[in-house]
C-alpha positions as CSV (number, residue, x, y, z in Angstrom):
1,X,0.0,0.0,0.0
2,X,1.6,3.5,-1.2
3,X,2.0,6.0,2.1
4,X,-0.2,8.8,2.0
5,X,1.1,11.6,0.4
6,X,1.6,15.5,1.6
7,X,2.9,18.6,-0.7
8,X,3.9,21.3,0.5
9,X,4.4,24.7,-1.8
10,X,7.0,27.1,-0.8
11,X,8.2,30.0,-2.9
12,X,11.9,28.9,-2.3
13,X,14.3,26.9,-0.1
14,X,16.3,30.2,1.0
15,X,17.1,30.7,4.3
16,X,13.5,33.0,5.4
17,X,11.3,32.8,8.3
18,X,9.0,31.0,6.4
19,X,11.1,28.5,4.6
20,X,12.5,27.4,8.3
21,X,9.3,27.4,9.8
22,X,9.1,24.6,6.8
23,X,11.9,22.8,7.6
24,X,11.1,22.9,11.3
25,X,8.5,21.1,11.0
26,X,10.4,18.7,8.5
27,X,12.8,17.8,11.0
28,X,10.4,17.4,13.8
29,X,8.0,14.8,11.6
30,X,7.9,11.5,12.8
31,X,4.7,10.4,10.6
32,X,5.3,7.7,8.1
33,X,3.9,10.0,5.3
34,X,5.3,10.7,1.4
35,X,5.9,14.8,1.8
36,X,6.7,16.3,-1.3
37,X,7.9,20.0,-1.6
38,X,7.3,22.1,-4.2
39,X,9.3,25.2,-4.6
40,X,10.2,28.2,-7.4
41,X,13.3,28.5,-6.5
42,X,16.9,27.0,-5.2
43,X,18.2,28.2,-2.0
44,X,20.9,28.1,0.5
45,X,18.4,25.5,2.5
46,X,18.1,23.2,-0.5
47,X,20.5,20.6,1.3
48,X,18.6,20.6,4.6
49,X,15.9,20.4,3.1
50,X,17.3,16.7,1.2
51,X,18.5,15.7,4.9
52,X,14.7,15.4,6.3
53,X,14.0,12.8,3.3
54,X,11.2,14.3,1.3
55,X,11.1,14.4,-2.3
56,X,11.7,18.1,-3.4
57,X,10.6,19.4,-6.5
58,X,11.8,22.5,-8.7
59,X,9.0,24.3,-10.9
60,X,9.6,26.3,-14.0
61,X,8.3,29.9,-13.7
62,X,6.4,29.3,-17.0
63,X,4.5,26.7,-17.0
64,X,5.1,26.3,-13.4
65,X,1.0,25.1,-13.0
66,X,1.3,22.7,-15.5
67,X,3.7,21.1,-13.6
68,X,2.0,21.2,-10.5
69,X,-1.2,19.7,-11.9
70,X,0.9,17.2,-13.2
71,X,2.6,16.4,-10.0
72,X,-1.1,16.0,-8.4
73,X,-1.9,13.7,-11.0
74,X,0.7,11.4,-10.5
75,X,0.4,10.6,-6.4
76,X,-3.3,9.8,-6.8
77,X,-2.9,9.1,-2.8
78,X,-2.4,12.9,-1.8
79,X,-4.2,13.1,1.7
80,X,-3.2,17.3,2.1
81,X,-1.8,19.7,0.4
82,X,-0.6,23.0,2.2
83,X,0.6,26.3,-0.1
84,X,2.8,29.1,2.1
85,X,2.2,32.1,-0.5
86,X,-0.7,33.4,0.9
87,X,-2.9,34.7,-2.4
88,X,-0.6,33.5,-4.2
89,X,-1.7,30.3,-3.6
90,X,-5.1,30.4,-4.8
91,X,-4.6,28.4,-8.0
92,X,-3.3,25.3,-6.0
93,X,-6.6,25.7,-3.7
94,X,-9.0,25.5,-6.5
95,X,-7.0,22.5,-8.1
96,X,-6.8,21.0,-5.0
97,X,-10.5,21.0,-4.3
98,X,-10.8,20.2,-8.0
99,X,-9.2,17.0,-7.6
100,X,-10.7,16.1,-4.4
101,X,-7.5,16.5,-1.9
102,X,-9.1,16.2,1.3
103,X,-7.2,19.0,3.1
104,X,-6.4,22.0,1.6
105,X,-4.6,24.2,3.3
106,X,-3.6,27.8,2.7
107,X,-0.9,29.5,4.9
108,X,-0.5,33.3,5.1
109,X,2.7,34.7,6.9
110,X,3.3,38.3,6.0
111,X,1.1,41.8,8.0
112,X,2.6,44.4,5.9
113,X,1.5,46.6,3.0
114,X,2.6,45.6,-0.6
115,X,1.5,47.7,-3.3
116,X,0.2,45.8,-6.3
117,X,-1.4,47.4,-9.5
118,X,-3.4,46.2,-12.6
119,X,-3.7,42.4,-13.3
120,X,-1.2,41.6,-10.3
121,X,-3.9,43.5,-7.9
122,X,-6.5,41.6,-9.3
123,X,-4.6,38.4,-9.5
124,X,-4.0,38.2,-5.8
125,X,-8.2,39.4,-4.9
126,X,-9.2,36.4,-7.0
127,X,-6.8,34.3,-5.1
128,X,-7.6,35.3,-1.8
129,X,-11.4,34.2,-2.8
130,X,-10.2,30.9,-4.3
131,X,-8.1,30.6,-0.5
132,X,-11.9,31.5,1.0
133,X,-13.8,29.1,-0.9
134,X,-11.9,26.0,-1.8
135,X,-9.2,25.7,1.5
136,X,-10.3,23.5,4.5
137,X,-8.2,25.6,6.7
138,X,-6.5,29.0,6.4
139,X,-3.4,29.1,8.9
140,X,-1.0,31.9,10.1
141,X,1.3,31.9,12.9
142,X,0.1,35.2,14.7
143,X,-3.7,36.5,14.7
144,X,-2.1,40.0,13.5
145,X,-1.3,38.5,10.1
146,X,-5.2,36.9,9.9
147,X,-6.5,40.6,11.0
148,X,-4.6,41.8,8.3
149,X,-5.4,40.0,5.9
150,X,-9.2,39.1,6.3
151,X,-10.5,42.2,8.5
152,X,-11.6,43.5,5.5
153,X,-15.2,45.7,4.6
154,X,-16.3,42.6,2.6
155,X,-15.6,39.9,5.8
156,X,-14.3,39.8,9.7
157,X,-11.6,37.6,10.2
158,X,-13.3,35.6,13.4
159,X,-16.5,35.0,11.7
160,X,-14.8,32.5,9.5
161,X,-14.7,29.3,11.0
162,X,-11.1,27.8,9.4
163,X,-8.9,30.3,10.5
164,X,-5.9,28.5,12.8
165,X,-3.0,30.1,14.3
166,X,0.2,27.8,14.8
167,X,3.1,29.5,16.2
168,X,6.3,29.4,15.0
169,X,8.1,26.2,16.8
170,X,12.2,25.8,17.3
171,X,14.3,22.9,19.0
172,X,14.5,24.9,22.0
173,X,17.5,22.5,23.5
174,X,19.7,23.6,20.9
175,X,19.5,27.3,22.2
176,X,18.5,27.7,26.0
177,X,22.0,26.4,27.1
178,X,23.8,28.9,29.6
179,X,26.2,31.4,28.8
180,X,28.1,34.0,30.9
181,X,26.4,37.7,30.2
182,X,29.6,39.2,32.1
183,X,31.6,38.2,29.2
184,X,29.1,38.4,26.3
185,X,28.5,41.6,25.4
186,X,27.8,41.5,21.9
187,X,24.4,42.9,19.6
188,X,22.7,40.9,17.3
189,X,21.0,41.9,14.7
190,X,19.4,39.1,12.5
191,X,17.4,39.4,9.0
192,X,18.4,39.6,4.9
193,X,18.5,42.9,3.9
194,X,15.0,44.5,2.8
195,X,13.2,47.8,3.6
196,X,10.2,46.1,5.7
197,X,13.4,45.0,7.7
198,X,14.8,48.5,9.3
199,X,18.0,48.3,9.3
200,X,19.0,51.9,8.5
201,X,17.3,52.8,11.6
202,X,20.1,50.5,13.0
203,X,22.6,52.6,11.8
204,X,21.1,55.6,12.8
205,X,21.2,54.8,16.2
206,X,25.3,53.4,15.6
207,X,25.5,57.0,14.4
208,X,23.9,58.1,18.3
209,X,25.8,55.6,20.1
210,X,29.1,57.0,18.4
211,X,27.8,60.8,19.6
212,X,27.2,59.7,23.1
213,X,30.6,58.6,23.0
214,X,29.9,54.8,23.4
215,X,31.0,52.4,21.5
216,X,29.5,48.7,20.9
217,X,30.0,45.1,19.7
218,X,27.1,44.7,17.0
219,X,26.8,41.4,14.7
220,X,25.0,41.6,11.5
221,X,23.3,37.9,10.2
222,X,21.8,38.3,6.8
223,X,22.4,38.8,2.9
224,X,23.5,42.2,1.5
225,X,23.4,43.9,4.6
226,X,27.6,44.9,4.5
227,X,26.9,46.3,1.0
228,X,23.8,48.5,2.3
229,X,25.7,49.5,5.3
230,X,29.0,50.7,3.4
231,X,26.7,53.0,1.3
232,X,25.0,54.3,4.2
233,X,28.4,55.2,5.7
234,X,29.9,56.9,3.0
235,X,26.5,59.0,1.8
236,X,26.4,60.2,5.5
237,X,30.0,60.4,6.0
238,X,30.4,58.0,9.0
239,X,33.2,56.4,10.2
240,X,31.7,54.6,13.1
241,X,35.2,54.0,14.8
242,X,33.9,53.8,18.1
243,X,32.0,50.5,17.4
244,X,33.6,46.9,16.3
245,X,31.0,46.0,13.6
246,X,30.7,42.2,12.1
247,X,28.8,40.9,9.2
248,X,27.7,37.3,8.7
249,X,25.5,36.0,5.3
250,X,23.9,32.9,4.7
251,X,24.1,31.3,8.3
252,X,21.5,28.8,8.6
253,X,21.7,28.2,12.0
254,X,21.8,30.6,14.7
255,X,21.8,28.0,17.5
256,X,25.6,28.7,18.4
257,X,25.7,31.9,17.9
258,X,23.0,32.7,19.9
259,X,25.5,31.7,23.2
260,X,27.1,35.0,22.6
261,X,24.5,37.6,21.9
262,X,23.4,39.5,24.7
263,X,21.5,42.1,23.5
264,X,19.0,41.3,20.3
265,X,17.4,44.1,18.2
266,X,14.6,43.7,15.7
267,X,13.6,47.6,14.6
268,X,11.3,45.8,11.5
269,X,8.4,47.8,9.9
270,X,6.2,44.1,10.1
271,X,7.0,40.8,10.8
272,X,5.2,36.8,10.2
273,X,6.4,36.1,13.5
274,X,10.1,36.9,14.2
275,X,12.2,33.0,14.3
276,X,15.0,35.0,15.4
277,X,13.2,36.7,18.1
278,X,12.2,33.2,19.5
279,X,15.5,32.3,19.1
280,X,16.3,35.7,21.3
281,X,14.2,35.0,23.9
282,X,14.6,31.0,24.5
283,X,18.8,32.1,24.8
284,X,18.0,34.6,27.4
285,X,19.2,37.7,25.7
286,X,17.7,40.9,26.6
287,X,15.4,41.7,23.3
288,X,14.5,44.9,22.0
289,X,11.8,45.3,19.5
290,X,9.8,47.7,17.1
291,X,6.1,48.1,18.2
292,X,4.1,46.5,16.0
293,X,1.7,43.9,16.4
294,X,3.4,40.4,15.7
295,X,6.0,41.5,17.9
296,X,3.3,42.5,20.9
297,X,2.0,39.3,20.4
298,X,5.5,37.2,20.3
299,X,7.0,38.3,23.4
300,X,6.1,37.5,27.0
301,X,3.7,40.2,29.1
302,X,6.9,41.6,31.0
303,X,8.7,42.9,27.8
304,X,6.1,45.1,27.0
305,X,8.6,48.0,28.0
306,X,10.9,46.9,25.5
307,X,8.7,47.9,22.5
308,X,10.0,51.0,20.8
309,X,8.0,52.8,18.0
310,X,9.5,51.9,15.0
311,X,11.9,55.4,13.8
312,X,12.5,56.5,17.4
313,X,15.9,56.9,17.1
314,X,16.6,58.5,20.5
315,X,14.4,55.8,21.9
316,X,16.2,52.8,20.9
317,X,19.4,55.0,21.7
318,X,18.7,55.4,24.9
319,X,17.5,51.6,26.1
320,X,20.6,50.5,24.2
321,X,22.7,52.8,26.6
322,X,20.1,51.8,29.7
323,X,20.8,48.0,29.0
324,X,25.1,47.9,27.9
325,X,26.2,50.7,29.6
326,X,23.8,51.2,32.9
327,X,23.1,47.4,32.6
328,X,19.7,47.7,33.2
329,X,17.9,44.9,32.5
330,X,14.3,45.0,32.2
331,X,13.0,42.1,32.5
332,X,14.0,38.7,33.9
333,X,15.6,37.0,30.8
334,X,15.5,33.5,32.6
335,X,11.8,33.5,33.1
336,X,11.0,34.3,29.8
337,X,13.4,32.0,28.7
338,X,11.5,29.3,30.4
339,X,8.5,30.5,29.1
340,X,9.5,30.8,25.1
341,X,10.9,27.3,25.3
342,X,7.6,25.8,26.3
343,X,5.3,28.0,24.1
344,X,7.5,27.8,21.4
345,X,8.6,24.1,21.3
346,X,8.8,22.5,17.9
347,X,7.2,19.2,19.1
348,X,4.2,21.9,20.2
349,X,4.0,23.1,16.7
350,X,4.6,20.4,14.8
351,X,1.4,18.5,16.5
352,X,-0.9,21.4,15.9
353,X,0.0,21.3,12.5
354,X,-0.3,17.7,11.6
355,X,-4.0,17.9,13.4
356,X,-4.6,19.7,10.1
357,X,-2.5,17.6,7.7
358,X,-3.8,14.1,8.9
């Protein structure tokens, strides 16, 4: 008898919140199931990906529906199939539901603004109705993405019965091990380079840091940051001597690094919900974070003071200084600690997902 069969569409394998949230769950699976994933696009997680033992599955851009249809066709035993691109994923909804997949299962991540015009605009409406009317279950992992994207003048988000939120889930034993905060000093910030991501507010508040005459360890993890930063510093003339400044790309796992951070900052405009901040949090480093609402919903009740409005330079200045300099710390890093690494356990996650899947 052929297993039963799950696919999984992902825009890429790169190393994103979303693609890990993926690969979590991956690596967590203990069901004897055939999980197939379908991407767009090659990424530095393609190998990790291979390690969990699914088959994975590269469309064309062109004729990249053809191909899925076909791939449906062929595993006649499909029990669930789950698509991560939001309205984008419409298409495999309504093919889904076409075929008779049992569960059908549309995941939205994102809570920010994108503009979209002309076709694309209307591309992504008639995919959001095709999510509405042929999905079994529309998941996110925080209720500010859902509130986002179904509180709406047409429809309320909690008047639709098959919305589920499952949080974000890491191996927490690979990241609440001990480390010494007399001797680990460094900042940490962690994201690829993008807009919705802030980091020029980061270097703003170098450029304060270096004007209150107090230098810092700061650690960048993400693509194309060094080459944003170096244009930063020479159209605004910085030399940023005062501070010792590192850049990592492509690190796909933060596990040991984590041991050294001490202070984590995440200034972004919008968030899914932040890995790295879970990551933060379950290694007992003091976190910093914009105010928005995935992040208000992420952290435990006691950091609420450590939610800055987003541009407020001076603000995040000044808890930066509070924290490395005064070391003021305002909150009790172990107990929230204790308390990320039960919320946010993999094994948690992975169980309220595969209530869906199976």
């Amino acid at each position: 008898m052929k297993k039963d069969a799950i696919i999984f569409i992902t825009k890429s394998t790169n190393n994103g919140g979303l693609e890990n949230y993926l690969l979590r769950y991956l690596q967590a699976s203990n069901k004897n199931a055939h999980r197939i994933v379908v991407s767009f696009h090659k990424g530095s997680l393609h190998n990790d990906y291979i390690e969990t033992g699914i088959e994975l599955i590269y469309l064309r851009n062109v004729k990249g529906i053809f191909d899925l249809l076909m791939i449906i066709i062929s595993n006649t035993n499909i029990l669930s199939l789950v698509d991560f691109r939001g309205d984008r994923g419409g298409i495999s909804m309504a093919l889904a539901k076409l075929l008779r997949i049992k569960k059908r299962i549309a995941f939205y991540r994102n809570s920010h603004k994108l503009k979209h015009y002309g076709f694309a605009s209307y591309a992504l409406k008639l995919g959001k109705y095709a999510n509405l009317t042929c999905s079994t279950s529309i998941c996110s992992n925080t209720l500010s993405s859902l509130q986002y994207h179904f509180e709406t003048k047409y429809f309320k988000y909690n008047s639709l019965q098959n919305l589920k939120i499952i949080s974000n889930g890491i191996n927490t034993k690979k990241y609440n091990k001990k480390f010494d905060k007399k001797t680990s000093r460094s900042v940490f910030v962690v994201g690829n380079f993008r807009s919705v991501k802030n980091h020029e507010l980061i270097f703003k508040v170098l450029v304060y840091l270096s004007n209150a005459g107090y230098g810092i360890t700061i650690e960048f993890f993400g693509r194309n940051i060094q080459h944003e930063f170096l244009r930063y510093k020479a159209d605004n003339k910085c030399n940023f001597k005062e501070h010792t400044i590192k850049f990592h790309e492509n690190v796909n796992d933060m596990s040991a690094h984590f041991q050294r951070c001490f202070l984590f900052l995440l200034p972004s405009f919008s968030e899914g919900q932040s890995n790295a901040l879970i990551e933060a949090m379950v290694s007992s480093c003091v976190c910093l974070c914009s105010k928005i609402p995935s992040n208000r919903e992420t952290i435990h009740k006691s950091m609420i003071s450590c939610l800055i409005e987003v541009n407020d330079i001076n603000k995040w200045g000044e808890l930066i200084l509070n924290v490395l300099k005064h070391k003021y710390i305002p909150y009790s890093t172990t107990e929230v600690a204790k308390w990320a690494s039960s919320k946010y356990d993999i094994l948690k996650s992975r169980d309220d997902l595969e209530q869906l899947l199976f």
